[in-house]
GUMI-491569 format. One line per field, with one value per residue (C-alpha): residue number from 1; residue in three letters; x, y, z. Coordinates in steps of 0.05 Angstrom, whole numbers, padded with zeros to 5 digits. Example, Ala and Ser with C-alpha at 12.3 -4.5 7.8 and 13.67 -1.06 7.14 Angstrom:
balum <- (1;2)
zamar <- (ALA;SER)
east <- (00246;00273)
north <- (-00090;-00021)
up <- (00156;00143)
This chain:
balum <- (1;2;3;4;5;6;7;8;9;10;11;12;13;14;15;16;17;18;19;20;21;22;23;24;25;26;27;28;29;30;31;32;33;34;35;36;37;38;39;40;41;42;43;44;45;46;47;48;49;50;51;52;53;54;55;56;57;58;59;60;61;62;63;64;65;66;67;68;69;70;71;72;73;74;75;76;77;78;79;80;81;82;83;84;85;86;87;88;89;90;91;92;93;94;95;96;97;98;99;100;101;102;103;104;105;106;107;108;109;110;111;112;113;114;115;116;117;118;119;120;121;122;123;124;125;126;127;128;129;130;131;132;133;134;135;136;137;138;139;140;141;142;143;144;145;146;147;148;149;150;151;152;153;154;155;156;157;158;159;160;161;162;163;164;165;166;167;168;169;170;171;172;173;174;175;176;177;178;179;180;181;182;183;184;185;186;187;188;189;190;191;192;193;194;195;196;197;198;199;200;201;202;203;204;205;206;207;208;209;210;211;212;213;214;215;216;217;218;219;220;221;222;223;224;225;226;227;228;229;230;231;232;233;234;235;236;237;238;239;240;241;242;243;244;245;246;247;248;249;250;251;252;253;254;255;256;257;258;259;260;261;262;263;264;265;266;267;268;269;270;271;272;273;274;275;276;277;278;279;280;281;282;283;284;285;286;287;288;289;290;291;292;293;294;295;296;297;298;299;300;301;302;303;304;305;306;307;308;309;310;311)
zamar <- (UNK;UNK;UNK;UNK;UNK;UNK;UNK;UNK;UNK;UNK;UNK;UNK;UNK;UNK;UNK;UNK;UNK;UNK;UNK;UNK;UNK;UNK;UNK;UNK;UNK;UNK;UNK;UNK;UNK;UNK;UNK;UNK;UNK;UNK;UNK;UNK;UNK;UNK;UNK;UNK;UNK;UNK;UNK;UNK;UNK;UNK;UNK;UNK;UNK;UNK;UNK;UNK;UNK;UNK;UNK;UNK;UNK;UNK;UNK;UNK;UNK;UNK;UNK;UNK;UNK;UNK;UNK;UNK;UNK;UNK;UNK;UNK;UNK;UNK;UNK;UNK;UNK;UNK;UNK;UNK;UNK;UNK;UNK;UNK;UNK;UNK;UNK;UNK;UNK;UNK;UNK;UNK;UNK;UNK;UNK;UNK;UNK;UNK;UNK;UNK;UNK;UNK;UNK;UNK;UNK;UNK;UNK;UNK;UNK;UNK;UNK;UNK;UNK;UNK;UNK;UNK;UNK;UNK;UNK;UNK;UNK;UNK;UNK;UNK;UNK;UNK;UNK;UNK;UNK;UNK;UNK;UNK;UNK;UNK;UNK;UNK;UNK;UNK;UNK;UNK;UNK;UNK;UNK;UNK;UNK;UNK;UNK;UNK;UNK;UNK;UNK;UNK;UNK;UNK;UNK;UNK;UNK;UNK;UNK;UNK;UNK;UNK;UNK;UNK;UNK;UNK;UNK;UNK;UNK;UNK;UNK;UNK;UNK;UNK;UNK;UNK;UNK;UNK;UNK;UNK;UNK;UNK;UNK;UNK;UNK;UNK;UNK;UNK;UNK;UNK;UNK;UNK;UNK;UNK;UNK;UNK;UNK;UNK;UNK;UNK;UNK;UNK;UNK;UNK;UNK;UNK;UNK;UNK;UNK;UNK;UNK;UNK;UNK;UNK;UNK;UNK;UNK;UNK;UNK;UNK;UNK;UNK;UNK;UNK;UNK;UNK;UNK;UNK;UNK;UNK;UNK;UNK;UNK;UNK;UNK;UNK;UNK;UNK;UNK;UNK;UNK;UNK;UNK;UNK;UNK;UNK;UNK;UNK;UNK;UNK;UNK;UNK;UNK;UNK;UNK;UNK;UNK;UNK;UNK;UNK;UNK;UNK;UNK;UNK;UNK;UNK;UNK;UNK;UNK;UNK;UNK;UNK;UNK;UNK;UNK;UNK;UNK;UNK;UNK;UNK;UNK;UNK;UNK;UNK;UNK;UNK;UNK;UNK;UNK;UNK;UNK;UNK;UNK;UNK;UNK;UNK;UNK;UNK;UNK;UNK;UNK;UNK;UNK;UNK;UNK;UNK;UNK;UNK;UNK;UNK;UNK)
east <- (-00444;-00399;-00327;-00287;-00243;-00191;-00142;-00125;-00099;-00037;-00013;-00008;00050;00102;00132;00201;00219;00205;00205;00210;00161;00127;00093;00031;-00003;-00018;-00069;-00098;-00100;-00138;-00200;-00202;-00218;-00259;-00299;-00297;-00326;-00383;-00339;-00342;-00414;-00398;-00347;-00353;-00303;-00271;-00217;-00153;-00127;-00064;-00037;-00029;00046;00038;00004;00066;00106;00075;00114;00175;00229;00212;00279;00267;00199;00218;00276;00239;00190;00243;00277;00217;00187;00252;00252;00181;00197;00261;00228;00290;00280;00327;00344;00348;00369;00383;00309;00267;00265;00237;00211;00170;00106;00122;00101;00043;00031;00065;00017;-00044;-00027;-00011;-00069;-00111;-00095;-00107;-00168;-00186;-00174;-00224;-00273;-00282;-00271;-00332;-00374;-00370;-00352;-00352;-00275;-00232;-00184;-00130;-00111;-00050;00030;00073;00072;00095;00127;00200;00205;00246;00221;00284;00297;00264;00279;00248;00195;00177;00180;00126;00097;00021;00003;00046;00019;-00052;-00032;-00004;-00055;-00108;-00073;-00043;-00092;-00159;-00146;-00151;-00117;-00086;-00083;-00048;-00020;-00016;00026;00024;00073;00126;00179;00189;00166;00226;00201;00144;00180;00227;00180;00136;00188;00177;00099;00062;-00002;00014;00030;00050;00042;00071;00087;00146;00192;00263;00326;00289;00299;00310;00337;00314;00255;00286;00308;00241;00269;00206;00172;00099;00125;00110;00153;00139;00190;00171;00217;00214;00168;00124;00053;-00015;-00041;00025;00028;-00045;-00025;00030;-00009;-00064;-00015;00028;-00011;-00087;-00066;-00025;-00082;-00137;-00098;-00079;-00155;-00144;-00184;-00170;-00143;-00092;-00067;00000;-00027;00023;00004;00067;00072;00028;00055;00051;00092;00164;00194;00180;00181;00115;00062;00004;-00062;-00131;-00170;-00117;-00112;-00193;-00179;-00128;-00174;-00233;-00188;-00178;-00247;-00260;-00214;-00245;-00315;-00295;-00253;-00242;-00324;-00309;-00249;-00204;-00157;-00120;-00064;-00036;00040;00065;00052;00066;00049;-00016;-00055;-00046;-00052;-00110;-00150;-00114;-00136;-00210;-00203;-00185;-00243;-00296;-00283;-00285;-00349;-00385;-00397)
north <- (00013;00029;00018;00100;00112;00163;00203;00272;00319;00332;00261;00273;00341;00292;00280;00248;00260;00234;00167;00142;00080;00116;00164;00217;00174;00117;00147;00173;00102;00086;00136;00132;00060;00062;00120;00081;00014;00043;00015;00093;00079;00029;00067;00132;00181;00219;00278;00248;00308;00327;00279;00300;00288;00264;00198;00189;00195;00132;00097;00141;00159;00232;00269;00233;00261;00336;00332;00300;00364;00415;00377;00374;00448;00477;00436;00469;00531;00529;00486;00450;00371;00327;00256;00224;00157;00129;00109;00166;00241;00295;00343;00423;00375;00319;00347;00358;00291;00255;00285;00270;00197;00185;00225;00176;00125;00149;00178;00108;00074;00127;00116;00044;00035;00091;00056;00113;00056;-00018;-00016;00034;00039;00098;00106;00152;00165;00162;00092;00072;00004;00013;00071;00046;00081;00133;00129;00147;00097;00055;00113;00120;00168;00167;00095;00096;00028;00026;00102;00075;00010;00043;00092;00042;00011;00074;00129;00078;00023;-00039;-00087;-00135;-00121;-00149;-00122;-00165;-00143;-00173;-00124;-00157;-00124;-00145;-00084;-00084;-00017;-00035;-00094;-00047;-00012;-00062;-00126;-00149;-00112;-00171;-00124;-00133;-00195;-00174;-00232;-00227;-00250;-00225;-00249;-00266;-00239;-00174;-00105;-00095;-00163;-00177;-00220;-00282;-00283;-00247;-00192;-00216;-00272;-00229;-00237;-00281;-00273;-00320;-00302;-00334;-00356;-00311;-00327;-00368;-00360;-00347;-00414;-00435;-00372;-00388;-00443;-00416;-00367;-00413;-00463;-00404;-00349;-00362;-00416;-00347;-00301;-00341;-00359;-00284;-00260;-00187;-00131;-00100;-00117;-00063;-00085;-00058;-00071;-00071;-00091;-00103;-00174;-00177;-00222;-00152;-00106;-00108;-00080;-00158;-00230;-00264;-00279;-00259;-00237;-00205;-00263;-00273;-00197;-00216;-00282;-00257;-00197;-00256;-00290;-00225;-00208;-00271;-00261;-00191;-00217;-00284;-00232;-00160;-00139;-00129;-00077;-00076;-00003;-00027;00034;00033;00007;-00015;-00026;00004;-00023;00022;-00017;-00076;-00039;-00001;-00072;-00100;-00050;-00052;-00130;-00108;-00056;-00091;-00149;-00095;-00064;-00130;-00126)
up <- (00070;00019;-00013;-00004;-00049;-00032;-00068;-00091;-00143;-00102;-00119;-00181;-00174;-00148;-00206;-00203;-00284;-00354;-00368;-00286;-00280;-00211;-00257;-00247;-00299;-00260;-00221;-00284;-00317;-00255;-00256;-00331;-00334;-00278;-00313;-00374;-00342;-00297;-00228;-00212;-00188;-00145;-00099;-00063;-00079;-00024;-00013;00019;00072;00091;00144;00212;00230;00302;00279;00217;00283;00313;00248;00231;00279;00301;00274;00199;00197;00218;00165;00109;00114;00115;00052;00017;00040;00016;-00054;-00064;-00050;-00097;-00154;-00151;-00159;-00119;-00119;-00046;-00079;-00148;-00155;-00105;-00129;-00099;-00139;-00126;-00112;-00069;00003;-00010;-00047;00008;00065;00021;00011;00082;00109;00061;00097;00165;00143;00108;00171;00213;00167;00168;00241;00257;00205;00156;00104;00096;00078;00021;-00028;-00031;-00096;-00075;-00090;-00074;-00056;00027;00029;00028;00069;00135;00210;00188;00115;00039;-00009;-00066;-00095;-00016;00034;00090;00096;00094;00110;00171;00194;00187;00213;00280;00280;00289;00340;00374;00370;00362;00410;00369;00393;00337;00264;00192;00139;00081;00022;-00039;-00092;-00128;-00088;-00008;00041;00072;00104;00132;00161;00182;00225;00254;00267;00334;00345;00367;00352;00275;00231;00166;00108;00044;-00014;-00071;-00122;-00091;-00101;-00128;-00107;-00044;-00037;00025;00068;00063;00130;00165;00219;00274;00294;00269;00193;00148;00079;00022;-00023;-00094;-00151;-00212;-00262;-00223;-00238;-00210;-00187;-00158;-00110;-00091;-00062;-00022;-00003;00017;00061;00086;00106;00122;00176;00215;00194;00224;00287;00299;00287;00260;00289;00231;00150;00124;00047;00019;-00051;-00107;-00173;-00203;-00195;-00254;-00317;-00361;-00315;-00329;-00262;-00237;-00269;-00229;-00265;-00235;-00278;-00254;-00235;-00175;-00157;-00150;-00111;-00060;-00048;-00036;00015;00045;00050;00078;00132;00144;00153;00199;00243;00233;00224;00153;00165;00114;00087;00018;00001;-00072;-00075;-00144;-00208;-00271;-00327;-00341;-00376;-00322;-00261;-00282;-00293;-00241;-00186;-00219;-00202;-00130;-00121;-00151;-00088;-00044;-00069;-00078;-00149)
């Protein structure tokens, strides 16, 4: 079976201004270099679709989901970009891009639980992690890994699953939404004190935070990971591997200060696949998060994929 690899055009019409770090380029810098390095053969491209909004309702409080549309339906139809925090803009394309990267990841998770592929990659914006069950915020508005997460468990009838989240800044939104689910444990590392300062004090008993000094590097936070995580991960045996995969704790992106480089993008994904195989029959949906130097994330999430792919 094979790696999918979703995403769309429509990702790339949110566009939240010159010069903002969550840029339509990213997911250019991605394709290119895979084009340019022959990974493009080792991945099966597919169309993300539009998300259906019953399963972002299993994640996001029912009123926040019907008035997110109408915001963002009427800022499309007016062409009229607006800012719903200091950092997250809507602009004339972000509905669309936010249904497409959501219904990615549901469609991601279908796939790989039928056996339609081995696991995938949705190489979508906007990113998911920070939104909260009833708020946008951080570059996020619907959030993808916990809408898969919950649709797996929901709507396919798995019965335990992880999310494991490993961008420089704490998914305070995901937390948000899935605090307390004994279904999920959620692992994670990110750099402390950083946007949106908070983790340190985990909201559930199914979290496990590992907030890491700044500029500590890649060998260090293997360790952690290794003596923090993987004993919870193995214990809880996931069904199912969902990844909230930021790139931005890389030593070349500037929105962070960790120190992270390729070879342990590759080794985190390793331990992940590991997991996958021992527990979860392989299952594993990874959804872009951060990461913004291009240069970086576009090796960085070739690191990733290659794991995934086996080659």
């Amino acid at each position: 079976m094979t790696t999918a690899f979703y995403s769309h055009p429509d990702c790339r019409r949110h566009d939240m201004g010159d010069g903002h770090p969550e840029c339509p380029q990213r997911l250019a810098a991605i394709d290119d270099f895979f084009l340019a390095t022959g990974l493009d053969v080792a991945i099966e491209r597919r169309e993300a679709p539009l998300v259906d909004l019953e399963d972002v309702a299993h994640a996001h409080a029912s009123g926040y989901v019907s008035e997110l549309r109408d915001l963002l339906l009427h800022i499309e139809a007016s062409g009229q970009p607006r800012a719903l925090d200091p950092d997250t803009v809507a602009s004339g394309g972000t509905w669309q891009a936010v249904q497409r990267a959501a219904g990615a990841a549901v469609a991601a998770t279908d796939a790989v639980i039928d056996g339609n592929a081995r696991n995938a990659f949705c190489s979508v914006r906007p990113p998911g992690h920070h939104a909260t069950r009833s708020e946008a915020m951080g570059f996020c508005f619907f959030n993808n890994v916990a809408v898969a997460a919950r649709h797996a468990l929901d709507v396919r009838g798995l019965s335990r699953v992880a999310i494991i989240d490993f961008d420089v800044h704490h998914g305070n939104g995901t937390e948000d939404i899935i605090a307390g689910d004994e279904r999920v444990l959620m692992a994670s590392i990110f750099q402390d004190r950083l946007y949106p300062f908070s983790g340190g004090v985990p909201k559930g008993t199914n979290m496990v935070n590992l907030p890491i000094p700044a500029y500590t590097k890649g060998m260090e936070i293997r360790e952690l990971i290794e003596a923090n995580w993987m004993p919870r991960l193995e214990a809880f045996r996931p069904e199912m591997i969902f990844i909230s995969a930021g790139f931005d704790a890389h030593r070349e992106d500037d929105l962070g200060q960790l120190g992270l480089v390729e070879s342990d993008y590759e080794w985190i994904t390793q331990r992940i696949m590991g997991l996958a195989d021992r527990h979860a029959k392989g299952r594993i949906v990874s959804c872009l998060e951060g990461g913004y130097n291009l240069s970086a994330l576009a090796r960085s999430v070739a690191a990733h994929v290659r794991v995934l792919a086996g080659v």
